[in-house]
N, C-alpha and C positions, 0 to 999 in steps of 0.2 A: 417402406415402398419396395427397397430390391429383393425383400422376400415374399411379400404377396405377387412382385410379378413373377417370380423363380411356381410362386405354389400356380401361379394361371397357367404358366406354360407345360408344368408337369399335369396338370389337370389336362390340357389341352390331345396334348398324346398319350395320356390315358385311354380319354375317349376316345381319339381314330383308332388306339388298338381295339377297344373291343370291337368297333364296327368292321374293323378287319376281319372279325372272326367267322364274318359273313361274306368274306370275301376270297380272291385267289392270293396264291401267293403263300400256301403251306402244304405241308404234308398231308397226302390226302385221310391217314389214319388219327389224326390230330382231331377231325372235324366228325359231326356227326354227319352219318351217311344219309341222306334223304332221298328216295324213291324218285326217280325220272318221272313227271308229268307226262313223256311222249320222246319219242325214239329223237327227237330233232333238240329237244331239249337237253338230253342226254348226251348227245353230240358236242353240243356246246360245249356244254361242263366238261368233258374232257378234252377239251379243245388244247393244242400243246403248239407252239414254236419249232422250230429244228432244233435250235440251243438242250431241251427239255423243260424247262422254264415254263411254267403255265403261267400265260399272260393274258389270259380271256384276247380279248377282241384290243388290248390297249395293244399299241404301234409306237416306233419311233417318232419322238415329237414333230418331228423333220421329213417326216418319212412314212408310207404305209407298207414299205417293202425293208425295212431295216427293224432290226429287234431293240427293242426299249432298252436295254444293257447299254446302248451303245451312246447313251444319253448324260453331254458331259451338263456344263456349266456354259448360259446362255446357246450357240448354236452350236459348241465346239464337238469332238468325236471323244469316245472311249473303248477300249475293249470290246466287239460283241462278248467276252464272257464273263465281264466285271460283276461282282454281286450289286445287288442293289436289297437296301436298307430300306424301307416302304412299309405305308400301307395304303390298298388298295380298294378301289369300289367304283360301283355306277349309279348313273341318277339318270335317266330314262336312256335317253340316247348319247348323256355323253360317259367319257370315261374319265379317273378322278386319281390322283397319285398323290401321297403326302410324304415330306421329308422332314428330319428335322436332329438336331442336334442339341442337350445343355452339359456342358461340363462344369457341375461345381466345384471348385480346387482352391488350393492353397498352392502360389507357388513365392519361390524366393529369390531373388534376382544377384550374383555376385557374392555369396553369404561368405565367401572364403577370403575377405577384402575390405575389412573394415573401415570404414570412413573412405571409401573409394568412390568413384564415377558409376553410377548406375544400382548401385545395393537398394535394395527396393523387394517386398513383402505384399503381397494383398491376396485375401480371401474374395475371388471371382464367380464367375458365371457365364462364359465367352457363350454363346449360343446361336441358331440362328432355325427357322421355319421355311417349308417351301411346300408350296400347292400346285400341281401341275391339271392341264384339264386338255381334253380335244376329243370333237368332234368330224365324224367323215361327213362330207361334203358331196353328194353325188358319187358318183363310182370312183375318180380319181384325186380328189381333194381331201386335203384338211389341214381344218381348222385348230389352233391352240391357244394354248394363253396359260403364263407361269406369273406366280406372284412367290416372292422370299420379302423378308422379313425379319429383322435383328432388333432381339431386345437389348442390347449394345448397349447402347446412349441411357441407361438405367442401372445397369448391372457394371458397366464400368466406367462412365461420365466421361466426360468431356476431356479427359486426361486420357484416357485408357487404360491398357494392363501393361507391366511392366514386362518389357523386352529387351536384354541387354544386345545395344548396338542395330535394335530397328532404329527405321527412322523413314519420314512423309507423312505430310500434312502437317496441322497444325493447332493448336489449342491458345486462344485469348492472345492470337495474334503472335504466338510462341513457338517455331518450331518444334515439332516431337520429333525424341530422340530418347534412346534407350525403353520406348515405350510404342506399342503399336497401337495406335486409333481406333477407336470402336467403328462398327457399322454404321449406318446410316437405319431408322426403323425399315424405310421403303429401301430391300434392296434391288428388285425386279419388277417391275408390270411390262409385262408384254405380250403381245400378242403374233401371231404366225398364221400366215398362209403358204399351203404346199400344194403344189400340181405333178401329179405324178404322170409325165411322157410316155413314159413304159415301167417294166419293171425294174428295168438297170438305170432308167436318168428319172429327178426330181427339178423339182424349180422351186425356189423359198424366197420369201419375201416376211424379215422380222422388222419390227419397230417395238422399242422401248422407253419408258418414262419412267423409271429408268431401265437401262437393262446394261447387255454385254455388248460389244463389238466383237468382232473379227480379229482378234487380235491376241496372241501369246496361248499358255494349254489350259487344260482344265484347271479351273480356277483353285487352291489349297483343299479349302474345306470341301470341296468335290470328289476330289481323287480317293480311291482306294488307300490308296499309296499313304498316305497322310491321315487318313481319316480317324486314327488315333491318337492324335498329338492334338491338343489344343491349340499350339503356337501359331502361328501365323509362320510363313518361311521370311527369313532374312531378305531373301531378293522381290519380294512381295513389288514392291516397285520397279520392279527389272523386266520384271515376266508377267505378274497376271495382276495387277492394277488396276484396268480400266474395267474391271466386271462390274461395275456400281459408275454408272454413266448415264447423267441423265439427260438423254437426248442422240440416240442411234439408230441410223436404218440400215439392215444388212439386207444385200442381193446374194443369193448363194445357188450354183449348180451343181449339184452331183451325177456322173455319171458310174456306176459300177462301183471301184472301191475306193475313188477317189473323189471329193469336193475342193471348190477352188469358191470363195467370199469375199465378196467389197462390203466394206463398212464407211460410212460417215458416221461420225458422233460428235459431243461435246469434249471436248480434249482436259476442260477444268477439273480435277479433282471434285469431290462433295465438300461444299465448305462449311464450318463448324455447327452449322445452326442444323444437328441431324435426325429433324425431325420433318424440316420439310422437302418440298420440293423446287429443288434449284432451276433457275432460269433455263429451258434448253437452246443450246449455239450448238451448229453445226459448223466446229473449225478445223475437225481433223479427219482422217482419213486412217483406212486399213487395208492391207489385204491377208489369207492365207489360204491355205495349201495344206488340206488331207487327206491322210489313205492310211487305210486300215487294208493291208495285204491280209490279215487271215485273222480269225477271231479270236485271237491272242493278243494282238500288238495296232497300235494307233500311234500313226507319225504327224505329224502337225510342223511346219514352217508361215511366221507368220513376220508381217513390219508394219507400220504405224506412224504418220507423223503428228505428232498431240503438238498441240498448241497450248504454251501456258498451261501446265497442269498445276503447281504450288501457287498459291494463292498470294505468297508471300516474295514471289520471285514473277511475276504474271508474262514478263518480258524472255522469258528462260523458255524454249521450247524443243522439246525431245523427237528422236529417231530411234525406235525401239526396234528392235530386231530379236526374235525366239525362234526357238528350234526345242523338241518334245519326243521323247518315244516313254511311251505307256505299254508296261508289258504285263500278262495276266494270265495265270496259270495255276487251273485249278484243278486241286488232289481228289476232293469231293465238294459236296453243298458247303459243309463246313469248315474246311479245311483248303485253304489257296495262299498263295503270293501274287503280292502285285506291287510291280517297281514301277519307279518313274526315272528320265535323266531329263532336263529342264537346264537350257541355256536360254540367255537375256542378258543381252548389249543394249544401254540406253548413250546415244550418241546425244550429248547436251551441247546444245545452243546458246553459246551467252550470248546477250545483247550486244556485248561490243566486237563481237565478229568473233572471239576465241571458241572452240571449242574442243570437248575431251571425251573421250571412252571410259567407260566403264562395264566391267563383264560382271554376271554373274551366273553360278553353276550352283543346281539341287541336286543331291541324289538321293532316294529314299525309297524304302522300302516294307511292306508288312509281310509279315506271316502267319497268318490264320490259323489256329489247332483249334477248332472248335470252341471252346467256350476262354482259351486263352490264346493272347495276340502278342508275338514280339515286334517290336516295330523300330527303324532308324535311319536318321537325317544328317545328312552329310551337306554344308554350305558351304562356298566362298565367293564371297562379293567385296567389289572392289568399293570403298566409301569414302567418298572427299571429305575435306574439312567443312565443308558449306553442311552435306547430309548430317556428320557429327554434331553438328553447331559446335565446331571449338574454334578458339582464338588461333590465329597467326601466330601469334609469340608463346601460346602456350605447346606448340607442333612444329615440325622442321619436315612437314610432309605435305605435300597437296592430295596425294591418293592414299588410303589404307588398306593392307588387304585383308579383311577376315573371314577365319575359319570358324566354323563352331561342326561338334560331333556331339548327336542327339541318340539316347539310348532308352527305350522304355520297355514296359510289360503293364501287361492286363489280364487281367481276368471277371468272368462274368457271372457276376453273384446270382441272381435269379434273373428269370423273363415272366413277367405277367402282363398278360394285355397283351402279346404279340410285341413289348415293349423291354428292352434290354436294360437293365442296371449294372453297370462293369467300375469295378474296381481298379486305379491306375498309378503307377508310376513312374517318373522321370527323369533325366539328370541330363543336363552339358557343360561338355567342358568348350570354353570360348579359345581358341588360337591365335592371339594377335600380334601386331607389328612392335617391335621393341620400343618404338616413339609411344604408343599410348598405354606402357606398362606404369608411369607416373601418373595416368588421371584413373587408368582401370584396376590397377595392381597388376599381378600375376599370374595368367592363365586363372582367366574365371570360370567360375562355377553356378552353377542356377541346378533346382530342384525346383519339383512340386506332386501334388499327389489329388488323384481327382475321383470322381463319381462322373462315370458317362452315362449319360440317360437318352437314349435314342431308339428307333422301330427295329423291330427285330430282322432278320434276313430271309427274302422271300427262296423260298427253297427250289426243288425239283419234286415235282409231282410224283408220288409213288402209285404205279398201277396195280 
């Protein structure tokens, strides 16, 4: 079963890469040249952005006066100069975006630590798919709608992939811990309406089943910044959690380079059965706060109060607090860095009136050399005994602090189909508190080694 679904999905962006090859989004000397039908025609086709980015006639999903680069995860911002990994096309009047990501890998969890807490081995498939589409509306409006999609719940079951010292949600009614939760199949249906007032202010109006709220930065698997790491980040719960929400309606205004967004959503976690569609409650709320001063950098402040998110605690409800600068700076097409710094305070609520802080800090970063990438992750999140699931008597701690430092490289074996096959490696070392050196051992270690198969990068137009 997990490898006819591994052969659907590699099938699947096969074929949007060739349809690509009908589309924008390459060099123009890549493609064959075809003869203008008429002077208006011709126009078009070289139709260019400021950026230099040929984007036909596609816009910011949010926006008809902002550039598609700038298109994080649910309603969030990015870079105006972030690459984007795509393939692109039309179908009468609308416009048609596709993403997607599988990393097949082997990784090893604590291998330096025999009969330790967390040592754990598996041959995966972390993955996930996204279709974006919009239509203009009249001269000031549009229309959208994103759907994503994770073959998760297949590829690594109901347990998930092994992560020393994750931890949220839960399995067979089991806390997970040292392990991070698959996806959910449905991770977005959504849909957006935009009114553009002028050219400096918009008005939006999203709803999802599931979708994002207003709430923390671009989601992991979004960002530049990350987008070669398999992993999920350790503060995944601290800072971008609620992207898989089923049941949110966001109001958002931007004017110039900043936007300001209320959210309501369902504050519950997805709970174990993730295949389908959870009950939607609206019991939490959002807001945040972005600006993109110059097409380099996107700052983001956001807070949140979630209602019951663990399914296993229902009475526990959070006050999440983020803060985000996304920086992006690029040498050429092929060649950029793009960092991220990523804080996330979840202020917890116990039932019986106690509560505690807990921070968490990302720092990470890529570098782009054309067909090789070095990339690395910097974490510290603070984890109570509850997140760990450890015993009282086995711990003389209520908070833990750990580090972990994430080091990899890649390189990119061929592109066929406008479709990348990269070659990967990676290692961390874990830095933890001298209390869980008897369940973990000593300064652990995790490896693993992957096949990334993703769209190729849509370039700059050569005249």
């Amino acid at each position: 079963m997990k490898k006819s679904l591994i052969l659907i999905l590699l099938i699947a962006i096969s074929i949007a890469g060739k349809a690509q090859m009908h589309m924008p989004g390459m060099h123009m000397d890549t493609v064959k040249k075809k003869p203008a039908k008429t002077a208006d025609t011709a126009q078009k086709t070289m139709n260019m952005d400021m950026s230099g980015m040929y984007m036909g006639d596609m816009s910011h999903a949010y926006s008809l006066n902002l550039p598609m680069n700038r298109d994080g995860s649910g309603t969030s911002w990015l870079p105006d100069q972030s690459p984007m990994y795509a393939y692109m096309l039309t179908a009468g009047k609308w416009n048609l975006m596709f993403h997607g990501t599988v990393f097949l890998r082997y990784t090893n969890q604590n291998f330096n630590n025999d009969g330790k807490r967390g040592q754990s081995t598996k041959f995966d498939a972390p993955n996930w798919v996204m279709a974006m589409m919009q239509h203009k509306v009249g001269e000031n409006g549009l229309f959208s709608a994103g759907l994503m999609m994770s073959a998760d719940p297949l590829t690594e079951g109901g347990y998930g992939y092994p992560l020393l010292f994750q931890s949220g949600e839960s399995w067979k009614n089991v806390p997970l811990t040292d392990r991070q939760h698959p996806h959910d199949l449905f991770d977005e249906l959504a849909v957006a309406y935009t009114h553009a007032l002028s050219k400096d202010a918009d008005l939006t109006g999203y709803f999802g089943y599931p979708g994002e709220p207003a709430l923390g930065p671009v989601t992991f698997m979004h960002r530049p910044s990350a987008m070669n790491d398999p992993d999920a980040t350790l503060g995944h719960h601290w800072q971008d959690a609620t992207h898989i929400t089923f049941g949110v309606a966001t109001l958002g205004f931007r004017y110039k380079i900043a936007k300001i967004e209320a959210s309501v959503f369902n504050g519950h976690e997805p709970d174990e059965n993730r295949y389908n569609f959870d009950k939607p409650v609206f019991n939490s709320y959002s807001y945040r706060l972005s600006v993109n001063p110059g097409e380099h950098l996107a700052i983001q402040f956001s807070q949140g109060y979630i209602k019951g998110p663990e399914a296993l605690n229902p009475l526990e409800n959070i006050v999440r607090t983020t803060a985000s600068v996304n920086k992006q700076y690029n040498f050429s097409d092929d060649k950029f860095l793009s960092s991220a710094l990523i804080w996330g305070l979840n202020h917890v609520e116990e039932p019986d009136g106690h509560s505690t802080n807990e921070h968490s800090v990302t720092a990470e970063g890529n570098l782009q050399l054309d067909k090789t990438a070095i990339y690395a992750r910097y974490e510290f999140v603070q984890k109570s005994q509850e997140e760990l699931n450890l015993s009282p008597l086995a711990v003389n701690a209520a908070i833990f602090n750990v580090n972990t430092i994430t080091l990899g490289i890649n390189h990119r074996l061929w592109q066929a189909a406008n479709t990348n096959f990269i070659l990967g490696v990676q290692g961390t070392l874990n830095i933890i508190p001298q209390g869980l050196n008897t369940l973990y051992g000593n300064s652990p270690l995790s490896a693993e080694i992957y096949l990334k198969i993703s769209p190729a990068l849509l370039k700059t137009m050569k005249m």
